[in-house]
C-alpha positions as CSV (number, residue, x, y, z in Angstrom):
1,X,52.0,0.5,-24.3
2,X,54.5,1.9,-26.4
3,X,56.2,5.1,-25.3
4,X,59.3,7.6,-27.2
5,X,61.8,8.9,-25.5
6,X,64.7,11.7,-25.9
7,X,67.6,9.7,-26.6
8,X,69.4,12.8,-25.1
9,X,67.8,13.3,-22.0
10,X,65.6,10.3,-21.5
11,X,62.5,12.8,-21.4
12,X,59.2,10.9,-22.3
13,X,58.2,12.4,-26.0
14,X,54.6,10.7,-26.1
15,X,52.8,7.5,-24.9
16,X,49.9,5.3,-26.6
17,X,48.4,2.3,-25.9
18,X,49.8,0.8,-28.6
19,X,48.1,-2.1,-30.8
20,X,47.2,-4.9,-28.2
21,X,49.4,-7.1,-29.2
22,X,53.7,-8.8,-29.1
23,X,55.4,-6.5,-30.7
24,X,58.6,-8.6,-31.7
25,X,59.0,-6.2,-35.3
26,X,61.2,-3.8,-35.4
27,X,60.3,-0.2,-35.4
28,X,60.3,1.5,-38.6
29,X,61.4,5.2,-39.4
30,X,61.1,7.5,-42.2
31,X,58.8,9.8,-44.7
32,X,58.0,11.7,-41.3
33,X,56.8,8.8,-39.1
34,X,57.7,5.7,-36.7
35,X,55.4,2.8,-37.9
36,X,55.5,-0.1,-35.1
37,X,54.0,-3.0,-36.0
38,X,52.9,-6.9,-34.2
39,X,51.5,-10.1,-35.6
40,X,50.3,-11.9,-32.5
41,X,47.8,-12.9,-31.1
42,X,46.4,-9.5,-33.3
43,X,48.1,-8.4,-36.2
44,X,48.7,-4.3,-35.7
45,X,50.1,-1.7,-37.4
46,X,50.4,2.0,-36.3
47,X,52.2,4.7,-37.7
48,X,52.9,8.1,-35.2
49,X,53.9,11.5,-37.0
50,X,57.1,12.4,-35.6
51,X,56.8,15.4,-33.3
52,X,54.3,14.0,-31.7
53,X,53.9,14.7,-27.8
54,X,51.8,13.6,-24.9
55,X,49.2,10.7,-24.4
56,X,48.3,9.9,-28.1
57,X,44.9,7.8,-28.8
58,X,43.0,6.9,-31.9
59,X,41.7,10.7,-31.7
60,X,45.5,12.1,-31.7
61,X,45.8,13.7,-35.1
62,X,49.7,12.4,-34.6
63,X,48.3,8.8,-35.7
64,X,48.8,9.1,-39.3
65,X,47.1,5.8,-39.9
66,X,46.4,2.2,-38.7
67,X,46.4,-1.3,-40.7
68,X,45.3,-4.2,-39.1
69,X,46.0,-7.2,-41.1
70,X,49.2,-8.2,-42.7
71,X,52.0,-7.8,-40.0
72,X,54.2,-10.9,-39.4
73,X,54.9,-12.5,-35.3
74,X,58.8,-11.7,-36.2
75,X,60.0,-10.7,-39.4
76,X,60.1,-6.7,-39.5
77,X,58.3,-4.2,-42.2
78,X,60.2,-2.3,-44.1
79,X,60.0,0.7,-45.9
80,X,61.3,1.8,-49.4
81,X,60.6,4.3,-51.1
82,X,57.7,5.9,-50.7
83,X,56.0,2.7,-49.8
84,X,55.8,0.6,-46.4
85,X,56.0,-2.9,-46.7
86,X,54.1,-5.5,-44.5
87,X,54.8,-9.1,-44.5
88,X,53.0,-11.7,-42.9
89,X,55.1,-15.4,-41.6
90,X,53.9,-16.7,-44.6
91,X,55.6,-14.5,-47.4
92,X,52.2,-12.6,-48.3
93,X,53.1,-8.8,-49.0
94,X,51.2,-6.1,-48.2
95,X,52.1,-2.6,-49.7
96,X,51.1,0.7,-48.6
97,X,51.8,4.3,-49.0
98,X,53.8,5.2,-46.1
99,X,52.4,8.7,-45.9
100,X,48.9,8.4,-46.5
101,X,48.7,4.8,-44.8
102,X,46.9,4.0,-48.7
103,X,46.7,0.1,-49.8
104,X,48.6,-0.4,-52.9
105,X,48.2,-4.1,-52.7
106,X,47.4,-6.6,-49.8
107,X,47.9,-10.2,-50.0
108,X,50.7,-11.0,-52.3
109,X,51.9,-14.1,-53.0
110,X,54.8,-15.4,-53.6
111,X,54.9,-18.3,-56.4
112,X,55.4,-21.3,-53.3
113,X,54.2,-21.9,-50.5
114,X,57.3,-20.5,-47.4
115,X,57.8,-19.7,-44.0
116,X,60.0,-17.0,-42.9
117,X,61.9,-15.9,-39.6
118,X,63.8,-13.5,-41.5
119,X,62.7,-10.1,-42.5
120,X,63.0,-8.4,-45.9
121,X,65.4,-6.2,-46.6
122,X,66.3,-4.0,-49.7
123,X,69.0,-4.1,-52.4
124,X,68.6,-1.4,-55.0
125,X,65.2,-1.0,-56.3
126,X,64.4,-4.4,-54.7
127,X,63.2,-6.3,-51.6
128,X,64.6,-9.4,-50.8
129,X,62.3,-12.1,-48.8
130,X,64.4,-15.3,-47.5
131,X,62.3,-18.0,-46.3
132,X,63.4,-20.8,-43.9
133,X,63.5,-23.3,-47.0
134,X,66.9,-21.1,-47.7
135,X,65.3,-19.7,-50.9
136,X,65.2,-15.7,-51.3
137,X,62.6,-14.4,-53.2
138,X,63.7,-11.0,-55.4
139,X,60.6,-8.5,-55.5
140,X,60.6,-5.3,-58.2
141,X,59.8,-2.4,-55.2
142,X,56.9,-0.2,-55.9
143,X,53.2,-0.4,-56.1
144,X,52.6,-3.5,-58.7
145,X,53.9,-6.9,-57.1
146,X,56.7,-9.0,-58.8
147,X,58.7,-11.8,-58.4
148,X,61.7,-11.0,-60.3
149,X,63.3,-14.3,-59.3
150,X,64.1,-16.8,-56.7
151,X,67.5,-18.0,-55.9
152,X,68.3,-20.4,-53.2
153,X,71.1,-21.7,-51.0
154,X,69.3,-25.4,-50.4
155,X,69.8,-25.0,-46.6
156,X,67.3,-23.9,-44.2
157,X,67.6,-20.2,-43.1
158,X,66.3,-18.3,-40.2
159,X,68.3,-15.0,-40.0
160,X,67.7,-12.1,-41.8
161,X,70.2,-11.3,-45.0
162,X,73.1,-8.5,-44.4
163,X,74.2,-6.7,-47.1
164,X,77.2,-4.3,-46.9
165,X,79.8,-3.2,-50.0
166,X,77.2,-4.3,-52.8
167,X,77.3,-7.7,-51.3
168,X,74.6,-9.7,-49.4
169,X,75.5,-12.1,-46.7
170,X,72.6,-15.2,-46.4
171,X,73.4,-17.0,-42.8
172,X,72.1,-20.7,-43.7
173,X,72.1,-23.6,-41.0
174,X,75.6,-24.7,-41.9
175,X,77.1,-22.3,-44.2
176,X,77.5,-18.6,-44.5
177,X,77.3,-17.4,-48.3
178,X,78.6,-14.4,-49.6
179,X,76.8,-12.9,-52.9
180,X,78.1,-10.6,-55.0
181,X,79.8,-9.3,-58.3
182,X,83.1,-11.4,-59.2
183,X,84.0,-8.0,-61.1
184,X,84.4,-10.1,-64.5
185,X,81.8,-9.0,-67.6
């Protein structure tokens, strides 16, 4: 079940049954909607119009569209742009416009073979992917996929990267690295 509440009043907004499944993933808001997604045991992805009210179901014309492949157990989605990204625990990306709930692509790889805890996050134009090998994957946003590079810290990592003042933060086992420009041309 997944329910929205007035954060002011704690008045019940709208209720659906949801997708069936853990939902570990982090809500997503923007471009008009809350997309909630779970990877296990079925992988689920709904996205709700905000403004919605009442007992929603597949009916409701406040479901702006479903996916049901491509969600991850834990990392979260993430949305950029006009596109809504989907990644599964094994690094493949799904994109897809977030208003329309239209596949761009489904199923991209990255160029190894990864696991990942941590969910993407974006830097500019750019998602980045960190997998629990410690290597972060640089993807060029938008609807063609592209590894732009891959950079790692040689240590296994499991939280997601923080990024604040134009630098990005990567939590490794044993090490906390701090990225960013030294200021120097």
């Amino acid at each position: 079940m997944i329910i929205s509440y007035d954060p002011k009043t704690g008045q019940e907004l709208w209720r659906t049954k949801g997708h069936a499944s853990n939902a570990i993933a982090t809500p997503v808001v923007g471009r008009g909607l809350v997309v909630v997604s779970a990877g296990f045991p079925l992988k689920r992805t709904l996205a709700i119009k905000l403004g919605a009210s009442g007992e929603l179901d597949s009916l409701n014309a406040n479901i702006a569209w479903r996916y049901n492949k491509g969600s991850a157990y834990v990392p979260s989605p993430i949305l950029l742009g006009d596109y809504f990204y989907l990644m599964t625990d094994r690094g493949q990306l799904t994109c897809v416009e977030a208003k329309s709930g239209k596949m761009i692509y489904e199923g991209a790889r990255l160029p190894v073979p990864a696991t990942f805890t941590a969910s993407p996050v974006a830097y500019g134009d750019k998602l980045l992917l960190t997998s629990e090998d410690g290597d972060t994957f640089v993807i060029k946003a938008g609807p063609t996929h592209e590894v732009l590079a891959t950079n790692s810290v040689e240590e296994p990592v499991f939280a997601s990267p923080a990024i604040a003042n134009g630098m990005i933060f990567i939590r490794g086992e044993k090490n906390l690295y701090c990225i960013g420009n030294s200021g120097t041309n």
